[in-house]
N, C-alpha and C positions, 0 to 999 in steps of 0.2 A: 438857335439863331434863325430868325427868317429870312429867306432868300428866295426873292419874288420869280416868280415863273416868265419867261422871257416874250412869252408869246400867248394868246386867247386860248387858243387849244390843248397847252401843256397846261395850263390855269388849272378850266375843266376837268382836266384829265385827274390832276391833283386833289381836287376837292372830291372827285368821286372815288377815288382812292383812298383819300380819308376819310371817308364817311361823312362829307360836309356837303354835300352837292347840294342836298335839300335844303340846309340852316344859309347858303349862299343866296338860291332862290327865294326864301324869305327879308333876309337883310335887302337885298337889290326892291324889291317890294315895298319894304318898309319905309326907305328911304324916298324911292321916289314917290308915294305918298304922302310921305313928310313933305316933300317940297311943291304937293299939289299936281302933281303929274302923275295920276292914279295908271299904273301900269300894274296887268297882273296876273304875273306868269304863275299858269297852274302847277304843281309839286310834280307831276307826271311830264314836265316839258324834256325833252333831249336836251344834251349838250350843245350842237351843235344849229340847234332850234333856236335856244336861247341868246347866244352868240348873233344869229341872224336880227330875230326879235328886237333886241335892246338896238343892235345898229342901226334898223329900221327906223326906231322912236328917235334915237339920236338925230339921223338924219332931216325928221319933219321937223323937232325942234331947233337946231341949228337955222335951218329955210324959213318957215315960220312962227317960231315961238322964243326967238334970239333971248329975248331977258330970262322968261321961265325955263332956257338951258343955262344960262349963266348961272340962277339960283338954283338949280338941280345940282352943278359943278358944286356950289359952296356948300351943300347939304350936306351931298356924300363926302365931302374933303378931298376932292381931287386936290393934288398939290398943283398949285398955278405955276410954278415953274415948268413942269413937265408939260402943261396945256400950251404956254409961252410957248417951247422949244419945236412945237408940230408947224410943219406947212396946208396952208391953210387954203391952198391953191384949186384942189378937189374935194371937193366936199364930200362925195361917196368917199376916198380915201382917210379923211378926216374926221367921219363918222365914224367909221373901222380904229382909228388910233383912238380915238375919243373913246369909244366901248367898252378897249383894252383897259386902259388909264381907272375906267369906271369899275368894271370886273377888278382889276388888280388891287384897287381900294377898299371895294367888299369884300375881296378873298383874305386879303389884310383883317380887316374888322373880324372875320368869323375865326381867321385860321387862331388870332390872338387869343380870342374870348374863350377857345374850344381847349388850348395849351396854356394859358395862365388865371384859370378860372380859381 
């Protein structure tokens, strides 16, 4: 049964516990080039790197790139209820939920592919 990690840094924690940290750093990659937003975190990034990193891009997306963040959300399958339920008031704040939401979807995608292959 999966049972999603509550926070960014238990996520992390978990994937490099499983031995998935690297196969997450690929999907998160994969994805956002799928959706044309060529981001591309090298295999050697930190956890904590990473986490900084993606909230960074969120951020200039959100500020300037508003549609090609919307079709990055539909790419990766954030669920839009979750995205709905955020305050939307601080954008640094909102970038940081938005990351989470992202990371928690790819860790999803990999933790599945990795346990029901």
């Amino acid at each position: 049964m999966y049972i999603a990690p509550k926070n960014a840094d238990l996520l992390l924690t978990e994937a490099s516990v499983e031995n998935l940290y690297l196969k997450l750093v690929e999907q998160i990659n994969k994805d956002f080039n799928l959706a044309n937003e060529g981001i591309d975190f090298p295999m050697s990034i930190a956890p904590e790197e990473l986490k900084i990193q993606l909230q960074e891009k969120i951020y200039r997306l959100i500020q300037y790139k508003f549609a090609e963040y919307l079709n990055l959300l539909y790419i990766i399958d954030v669920p839009e209820n979750e995205i709905k339920q955020l305050d939307g008031s601080d954008i640094v704040e909102l970038a940081g939920q938005v990351s989470f939401l992202i990371l928690k979807r790819e860790w999803q995608k990999v933790w599945f592919r990795n346990n029901y292959r």
